[in-house]
MOPAC internal coordinates of N, CA, C and O (Angstrom, degrees):
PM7 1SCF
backbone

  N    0.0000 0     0.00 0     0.00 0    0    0    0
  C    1.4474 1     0.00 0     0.00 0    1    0    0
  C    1.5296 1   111.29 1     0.00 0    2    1    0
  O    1.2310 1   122.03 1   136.05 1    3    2    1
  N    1.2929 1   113.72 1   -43.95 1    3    2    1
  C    1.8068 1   101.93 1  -174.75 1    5    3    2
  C    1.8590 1   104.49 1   -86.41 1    6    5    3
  O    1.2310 1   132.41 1   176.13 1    7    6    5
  N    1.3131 1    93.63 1    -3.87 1    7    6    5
  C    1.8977 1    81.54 1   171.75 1    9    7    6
  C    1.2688 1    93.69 1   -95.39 1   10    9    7
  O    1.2310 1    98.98 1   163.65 1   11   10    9
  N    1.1957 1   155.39 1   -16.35 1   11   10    9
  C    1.6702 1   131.70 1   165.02 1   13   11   10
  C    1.4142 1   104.21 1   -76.32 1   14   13   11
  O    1.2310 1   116.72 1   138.80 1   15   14   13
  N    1.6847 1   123.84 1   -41.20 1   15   14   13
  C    1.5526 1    93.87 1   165.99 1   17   15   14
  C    1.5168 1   142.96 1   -38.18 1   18   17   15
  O    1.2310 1   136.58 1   127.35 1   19   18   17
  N    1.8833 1    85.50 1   -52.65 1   19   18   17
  C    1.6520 1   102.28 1  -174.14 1   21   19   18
  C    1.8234 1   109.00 1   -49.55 1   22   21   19
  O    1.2310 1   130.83 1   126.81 1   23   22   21
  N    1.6509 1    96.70 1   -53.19 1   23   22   21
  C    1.3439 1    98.99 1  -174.22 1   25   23   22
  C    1.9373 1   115.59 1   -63.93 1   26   25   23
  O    1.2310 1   122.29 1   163.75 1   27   26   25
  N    1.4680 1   113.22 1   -16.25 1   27   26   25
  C    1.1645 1   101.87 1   170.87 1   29   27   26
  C    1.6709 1   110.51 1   -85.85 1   30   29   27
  O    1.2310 1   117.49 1   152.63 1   31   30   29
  N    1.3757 1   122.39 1   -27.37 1   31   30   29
  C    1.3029 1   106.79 1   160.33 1   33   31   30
  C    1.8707 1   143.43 1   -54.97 1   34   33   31
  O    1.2310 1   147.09 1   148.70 1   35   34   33
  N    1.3673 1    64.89 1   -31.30 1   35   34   33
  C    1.8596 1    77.88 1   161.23 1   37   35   34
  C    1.2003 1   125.75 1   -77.53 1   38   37   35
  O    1.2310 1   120.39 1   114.79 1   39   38   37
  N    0.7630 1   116.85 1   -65.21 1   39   38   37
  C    1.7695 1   127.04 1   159.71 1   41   39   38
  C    1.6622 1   108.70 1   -22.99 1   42   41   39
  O    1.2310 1   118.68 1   133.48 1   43   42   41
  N    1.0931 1   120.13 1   -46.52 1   43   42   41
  C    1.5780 1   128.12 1  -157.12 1   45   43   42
  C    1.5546 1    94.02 1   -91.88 1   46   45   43
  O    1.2310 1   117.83 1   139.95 1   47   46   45
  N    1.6461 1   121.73 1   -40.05 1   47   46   45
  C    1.3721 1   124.79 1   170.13 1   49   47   46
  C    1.3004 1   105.47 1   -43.46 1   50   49   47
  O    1.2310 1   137.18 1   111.07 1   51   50   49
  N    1.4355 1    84.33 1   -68.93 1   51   50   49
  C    2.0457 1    97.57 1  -173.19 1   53   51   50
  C    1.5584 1   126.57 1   -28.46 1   54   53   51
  O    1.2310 1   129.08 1   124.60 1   55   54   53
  N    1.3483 1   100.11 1   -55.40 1   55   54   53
  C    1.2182 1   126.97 1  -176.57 1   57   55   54
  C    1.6384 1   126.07 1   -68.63 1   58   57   55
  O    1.2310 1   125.19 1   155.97 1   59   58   57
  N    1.5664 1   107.63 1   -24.03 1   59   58   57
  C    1.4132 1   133.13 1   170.23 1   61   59   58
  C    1.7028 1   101.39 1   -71.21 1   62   61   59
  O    1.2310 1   124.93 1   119.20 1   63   62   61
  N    1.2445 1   108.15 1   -60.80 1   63   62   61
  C    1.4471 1   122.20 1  -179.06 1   65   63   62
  C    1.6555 1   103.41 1   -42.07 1   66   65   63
  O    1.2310 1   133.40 1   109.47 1   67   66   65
  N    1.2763 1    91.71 1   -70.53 1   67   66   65
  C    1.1540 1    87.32 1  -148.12 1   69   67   66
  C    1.4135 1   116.40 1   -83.54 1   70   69   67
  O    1.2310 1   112.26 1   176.26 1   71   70   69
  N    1.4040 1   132.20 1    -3.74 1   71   70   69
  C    1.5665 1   142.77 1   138.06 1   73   71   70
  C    1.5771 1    96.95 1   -28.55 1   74   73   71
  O    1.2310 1   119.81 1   109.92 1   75   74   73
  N    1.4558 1   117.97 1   -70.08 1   75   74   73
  C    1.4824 1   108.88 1  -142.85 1   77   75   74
  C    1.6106 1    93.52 1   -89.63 1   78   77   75
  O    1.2310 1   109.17 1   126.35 1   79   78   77
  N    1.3943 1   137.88 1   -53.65 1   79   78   77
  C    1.1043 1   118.50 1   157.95 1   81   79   78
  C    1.7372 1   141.95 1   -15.98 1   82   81   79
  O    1.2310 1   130.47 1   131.27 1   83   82   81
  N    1.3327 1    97.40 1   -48.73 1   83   82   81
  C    1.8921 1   114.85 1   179.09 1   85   83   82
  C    1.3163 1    84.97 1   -77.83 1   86   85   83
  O    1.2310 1   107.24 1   128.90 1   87   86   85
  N    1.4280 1   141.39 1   -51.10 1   87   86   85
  C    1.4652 1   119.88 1  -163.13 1   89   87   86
  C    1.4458 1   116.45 1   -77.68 1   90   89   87
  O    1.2310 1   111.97 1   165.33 1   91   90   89
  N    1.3372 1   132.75 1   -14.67 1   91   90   89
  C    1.2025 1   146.75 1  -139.66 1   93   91   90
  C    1.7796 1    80.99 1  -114.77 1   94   93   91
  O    1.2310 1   122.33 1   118.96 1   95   94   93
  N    0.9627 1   113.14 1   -61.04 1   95   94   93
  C    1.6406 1   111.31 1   158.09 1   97   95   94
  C    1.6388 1   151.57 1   -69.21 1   98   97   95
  O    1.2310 1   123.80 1  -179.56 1   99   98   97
  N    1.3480 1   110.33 1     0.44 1   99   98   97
  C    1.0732 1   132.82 1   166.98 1  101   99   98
  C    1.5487 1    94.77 1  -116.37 1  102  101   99
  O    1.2310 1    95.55 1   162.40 1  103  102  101
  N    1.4079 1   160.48 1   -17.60 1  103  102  101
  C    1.2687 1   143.89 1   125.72 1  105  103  102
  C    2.0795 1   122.95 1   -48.92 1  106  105  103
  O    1.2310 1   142.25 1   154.56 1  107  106  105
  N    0.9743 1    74.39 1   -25.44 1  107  106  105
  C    2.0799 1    87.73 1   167.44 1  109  107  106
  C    1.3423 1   101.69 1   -64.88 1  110  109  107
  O    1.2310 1   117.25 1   101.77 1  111  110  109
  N    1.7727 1   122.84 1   -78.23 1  111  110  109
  C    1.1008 1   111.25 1  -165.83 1  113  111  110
  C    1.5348 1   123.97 1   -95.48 1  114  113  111
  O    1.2310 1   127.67 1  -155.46 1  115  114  113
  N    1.4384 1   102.85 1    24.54 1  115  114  113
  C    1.6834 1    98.37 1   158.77 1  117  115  114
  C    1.5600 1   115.21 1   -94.58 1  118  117  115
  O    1.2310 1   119.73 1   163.17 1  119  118  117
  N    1.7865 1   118.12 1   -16.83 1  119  118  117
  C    0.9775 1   124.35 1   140.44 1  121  119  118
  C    1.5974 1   142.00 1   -27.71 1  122  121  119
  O    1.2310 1   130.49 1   128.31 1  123  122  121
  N    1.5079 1    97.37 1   -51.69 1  123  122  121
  C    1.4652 1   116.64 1  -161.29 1  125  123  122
  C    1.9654 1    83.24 1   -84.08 1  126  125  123
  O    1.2310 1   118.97 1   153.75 1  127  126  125
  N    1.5401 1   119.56 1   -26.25 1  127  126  125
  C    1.6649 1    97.74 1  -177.53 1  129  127  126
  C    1.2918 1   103.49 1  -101.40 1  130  129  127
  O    1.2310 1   124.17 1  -147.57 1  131  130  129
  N    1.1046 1   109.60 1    32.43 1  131  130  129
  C    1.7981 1   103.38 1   173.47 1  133  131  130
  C    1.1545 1   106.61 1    88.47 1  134  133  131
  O    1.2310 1   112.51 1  -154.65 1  135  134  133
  N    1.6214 1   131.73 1    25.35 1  135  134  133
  C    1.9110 1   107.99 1  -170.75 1  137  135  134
  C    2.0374 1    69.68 1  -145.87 1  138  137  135
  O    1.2310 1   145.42 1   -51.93 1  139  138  137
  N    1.8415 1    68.17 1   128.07 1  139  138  137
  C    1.8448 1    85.99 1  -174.99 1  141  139  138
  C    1.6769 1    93.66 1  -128.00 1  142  141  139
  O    1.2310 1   115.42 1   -84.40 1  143  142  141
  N    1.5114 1   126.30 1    95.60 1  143  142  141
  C    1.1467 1   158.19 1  -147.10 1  145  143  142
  C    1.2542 1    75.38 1   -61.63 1  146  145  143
  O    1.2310 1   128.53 1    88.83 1  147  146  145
  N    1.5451 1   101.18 1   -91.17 1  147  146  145
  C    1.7960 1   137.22 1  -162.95 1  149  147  146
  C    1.4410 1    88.95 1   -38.68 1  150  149  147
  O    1.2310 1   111.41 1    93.54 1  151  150  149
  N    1.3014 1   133.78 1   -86.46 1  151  150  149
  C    1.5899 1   136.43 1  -154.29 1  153  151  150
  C    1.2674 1   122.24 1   -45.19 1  154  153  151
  O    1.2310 1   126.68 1   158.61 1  155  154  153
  N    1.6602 1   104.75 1   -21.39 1  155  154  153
  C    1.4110 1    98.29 1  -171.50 1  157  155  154
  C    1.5165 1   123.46 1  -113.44 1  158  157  155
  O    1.2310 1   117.83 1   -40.93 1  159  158  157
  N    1.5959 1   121.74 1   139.07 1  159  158  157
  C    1.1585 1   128.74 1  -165.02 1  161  159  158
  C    1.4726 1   106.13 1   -64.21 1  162  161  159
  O    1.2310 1   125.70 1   140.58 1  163  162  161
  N    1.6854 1   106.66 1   -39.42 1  163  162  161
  C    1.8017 1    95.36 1  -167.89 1  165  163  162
  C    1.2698 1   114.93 1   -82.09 1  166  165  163
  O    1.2310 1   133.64 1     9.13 1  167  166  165
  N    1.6537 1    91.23 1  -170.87 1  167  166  165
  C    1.7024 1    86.31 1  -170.91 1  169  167  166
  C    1.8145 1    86.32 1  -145.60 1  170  169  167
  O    1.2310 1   131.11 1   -68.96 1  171  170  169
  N    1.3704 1    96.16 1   111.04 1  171  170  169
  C    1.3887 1    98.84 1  -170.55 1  173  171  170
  C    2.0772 1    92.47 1  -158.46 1  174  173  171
  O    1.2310 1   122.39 1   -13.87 1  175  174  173
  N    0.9719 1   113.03 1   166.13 1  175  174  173
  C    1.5609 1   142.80 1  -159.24 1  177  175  174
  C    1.8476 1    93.76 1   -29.16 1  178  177  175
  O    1.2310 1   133.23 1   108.55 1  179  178  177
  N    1.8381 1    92.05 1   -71.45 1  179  178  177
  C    1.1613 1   101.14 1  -168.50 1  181  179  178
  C    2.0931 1   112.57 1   -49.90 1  182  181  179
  O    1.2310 1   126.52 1   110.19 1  183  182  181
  N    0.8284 1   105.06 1   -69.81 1  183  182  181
  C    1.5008 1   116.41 1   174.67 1  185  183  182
  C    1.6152 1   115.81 1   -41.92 1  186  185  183
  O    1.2310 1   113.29 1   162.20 1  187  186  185
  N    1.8772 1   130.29 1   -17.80 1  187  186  185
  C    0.8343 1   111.47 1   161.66 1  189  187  186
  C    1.4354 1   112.50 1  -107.59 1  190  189  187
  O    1.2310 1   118.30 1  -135.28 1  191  190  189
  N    1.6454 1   120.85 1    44.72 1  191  190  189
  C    1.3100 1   132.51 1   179.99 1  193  191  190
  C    1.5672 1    95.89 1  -109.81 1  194  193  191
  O    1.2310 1   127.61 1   140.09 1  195  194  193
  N    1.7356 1   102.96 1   -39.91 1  195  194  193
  C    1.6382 1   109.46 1  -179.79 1  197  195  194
  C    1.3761 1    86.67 1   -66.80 1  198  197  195
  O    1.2310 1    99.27 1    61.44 1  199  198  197
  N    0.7414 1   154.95 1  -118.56 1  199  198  197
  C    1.5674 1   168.41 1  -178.98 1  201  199  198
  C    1.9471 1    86.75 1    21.72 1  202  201  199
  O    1.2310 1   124.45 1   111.29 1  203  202  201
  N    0.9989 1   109.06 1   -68.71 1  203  202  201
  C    2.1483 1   113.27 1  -170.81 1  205  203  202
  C    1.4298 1    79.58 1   -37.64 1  206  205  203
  O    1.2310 1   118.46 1    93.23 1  207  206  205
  N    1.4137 1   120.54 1   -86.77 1  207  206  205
  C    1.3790 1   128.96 1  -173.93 1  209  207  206
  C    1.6552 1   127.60 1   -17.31 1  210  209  207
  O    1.2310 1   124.27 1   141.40 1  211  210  209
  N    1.2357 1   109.41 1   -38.60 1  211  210  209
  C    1.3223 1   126.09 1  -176.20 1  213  211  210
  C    1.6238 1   107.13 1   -77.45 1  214  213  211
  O    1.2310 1   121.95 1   121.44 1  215  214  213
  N    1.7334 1   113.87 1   -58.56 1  215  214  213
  C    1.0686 1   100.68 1  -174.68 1  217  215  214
  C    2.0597 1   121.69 1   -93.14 1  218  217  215
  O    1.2310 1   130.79 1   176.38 1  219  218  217
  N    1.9626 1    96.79 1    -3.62 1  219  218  217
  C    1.7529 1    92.76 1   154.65 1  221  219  218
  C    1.8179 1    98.30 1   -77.90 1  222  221  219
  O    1.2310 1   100.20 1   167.74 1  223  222  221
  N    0.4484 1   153.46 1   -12.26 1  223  222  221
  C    1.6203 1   141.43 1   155.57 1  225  223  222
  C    1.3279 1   123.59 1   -59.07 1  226  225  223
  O    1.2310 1   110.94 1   155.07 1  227  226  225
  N    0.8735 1   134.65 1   -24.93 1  227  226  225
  C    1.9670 1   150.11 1   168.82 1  229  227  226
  C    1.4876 1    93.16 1   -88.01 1  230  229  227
  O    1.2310 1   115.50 1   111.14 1  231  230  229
  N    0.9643 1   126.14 1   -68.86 1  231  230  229
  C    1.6652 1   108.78 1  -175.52 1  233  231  230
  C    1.5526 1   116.43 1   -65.73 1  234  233  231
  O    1.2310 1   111.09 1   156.32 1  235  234  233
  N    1.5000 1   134.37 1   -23.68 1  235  234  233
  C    1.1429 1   133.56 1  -139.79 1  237  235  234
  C    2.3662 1    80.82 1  -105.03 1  238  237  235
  O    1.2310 1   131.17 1   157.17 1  239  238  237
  N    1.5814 1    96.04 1   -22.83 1  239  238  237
  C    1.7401 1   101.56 1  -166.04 1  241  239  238
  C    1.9448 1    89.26 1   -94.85 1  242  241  239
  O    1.2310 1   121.52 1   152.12 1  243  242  241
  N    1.2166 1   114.69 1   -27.88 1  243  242  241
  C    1.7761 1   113.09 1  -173.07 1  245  243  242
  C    2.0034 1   100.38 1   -73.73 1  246  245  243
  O    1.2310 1   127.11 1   155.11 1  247  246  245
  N    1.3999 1   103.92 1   -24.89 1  247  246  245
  C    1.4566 1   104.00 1  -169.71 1  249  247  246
  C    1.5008 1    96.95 1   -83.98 1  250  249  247
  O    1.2310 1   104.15 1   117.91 1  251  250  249
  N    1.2221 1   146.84 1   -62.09 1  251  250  249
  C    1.1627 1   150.92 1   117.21 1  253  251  250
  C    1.2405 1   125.09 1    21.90 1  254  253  251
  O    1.2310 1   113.76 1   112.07 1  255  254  253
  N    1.2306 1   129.42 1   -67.93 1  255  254  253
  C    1.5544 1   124.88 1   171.28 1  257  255  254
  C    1.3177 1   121.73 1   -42.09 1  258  257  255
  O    1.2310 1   129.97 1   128.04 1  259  258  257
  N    1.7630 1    98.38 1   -51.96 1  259  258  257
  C    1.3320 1   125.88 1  -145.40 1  261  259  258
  C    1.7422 1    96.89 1   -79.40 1  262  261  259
  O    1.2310 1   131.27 1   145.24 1  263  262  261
  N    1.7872 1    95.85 1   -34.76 1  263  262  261
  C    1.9525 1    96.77 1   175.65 1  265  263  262
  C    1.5534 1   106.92 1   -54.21 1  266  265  263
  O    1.2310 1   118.29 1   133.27 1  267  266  265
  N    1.2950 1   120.87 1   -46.73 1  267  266  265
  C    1.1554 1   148.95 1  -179.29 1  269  267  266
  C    1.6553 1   124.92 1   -25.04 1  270  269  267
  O    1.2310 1   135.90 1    96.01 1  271  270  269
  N    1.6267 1    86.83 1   -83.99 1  271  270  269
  C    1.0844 1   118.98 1   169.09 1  273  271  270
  C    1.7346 1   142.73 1   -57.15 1  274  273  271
  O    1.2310 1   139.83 1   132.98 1  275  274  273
  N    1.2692 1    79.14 1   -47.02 1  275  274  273
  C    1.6853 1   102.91 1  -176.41 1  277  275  274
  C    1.4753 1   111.62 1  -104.14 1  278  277  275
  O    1.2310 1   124.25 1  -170.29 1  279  278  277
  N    1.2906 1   109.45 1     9.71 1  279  278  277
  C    2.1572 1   112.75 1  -166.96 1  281  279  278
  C    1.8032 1    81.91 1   -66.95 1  282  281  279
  O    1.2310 1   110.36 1   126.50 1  283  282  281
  N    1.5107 1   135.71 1   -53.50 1  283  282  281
  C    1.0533 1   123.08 1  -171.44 1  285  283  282
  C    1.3050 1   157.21 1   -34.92 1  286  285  283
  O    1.2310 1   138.94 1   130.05 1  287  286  285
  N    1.8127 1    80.89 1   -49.95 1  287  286  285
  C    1.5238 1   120.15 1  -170.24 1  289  287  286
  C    1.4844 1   105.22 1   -89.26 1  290  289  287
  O    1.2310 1   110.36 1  -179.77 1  291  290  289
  N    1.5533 1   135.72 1     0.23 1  291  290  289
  C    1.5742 1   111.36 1   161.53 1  293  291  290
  C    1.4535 1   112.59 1   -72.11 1  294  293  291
  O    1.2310 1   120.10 1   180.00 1  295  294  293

């Protein structure tokens, strides 16, 4: 019982991390090409490319954590 906790705490760490990490970085470099998701009011092509960027960044940082994190615990 407390190793399925532990391992669900990890998992849930992991997964915290690496959501806001991947997004925090896939909002970085839509920045760095000129597409500023957050800043901008419209809603037109470019800005929902920042947006792709934002959320392949949460999956690309959740896959990532979890290699990370959890390589131990199988």
């Amino acid at each position: 019982m407390a190793g399925d906790f532990d391992r669900a705490l990890r998992e849930g760490v992991a997964d915290a991390l690496g959501f806001v990490a991947g997004a925090l970085a896939g909002w970085a470099l839509g920045r760095q090409l000129g597409i500023d998701f957050i800043a901008s009011p419209d809603w037109n092509a470019q800005q929902l490319l920042g947006l792709v960027l934002i959320v392949a960044g949460c999956g690309a940082g959740r896959w990532a954590a979890r290699r990370v994190l959890l390589k131990g615990g199988r």
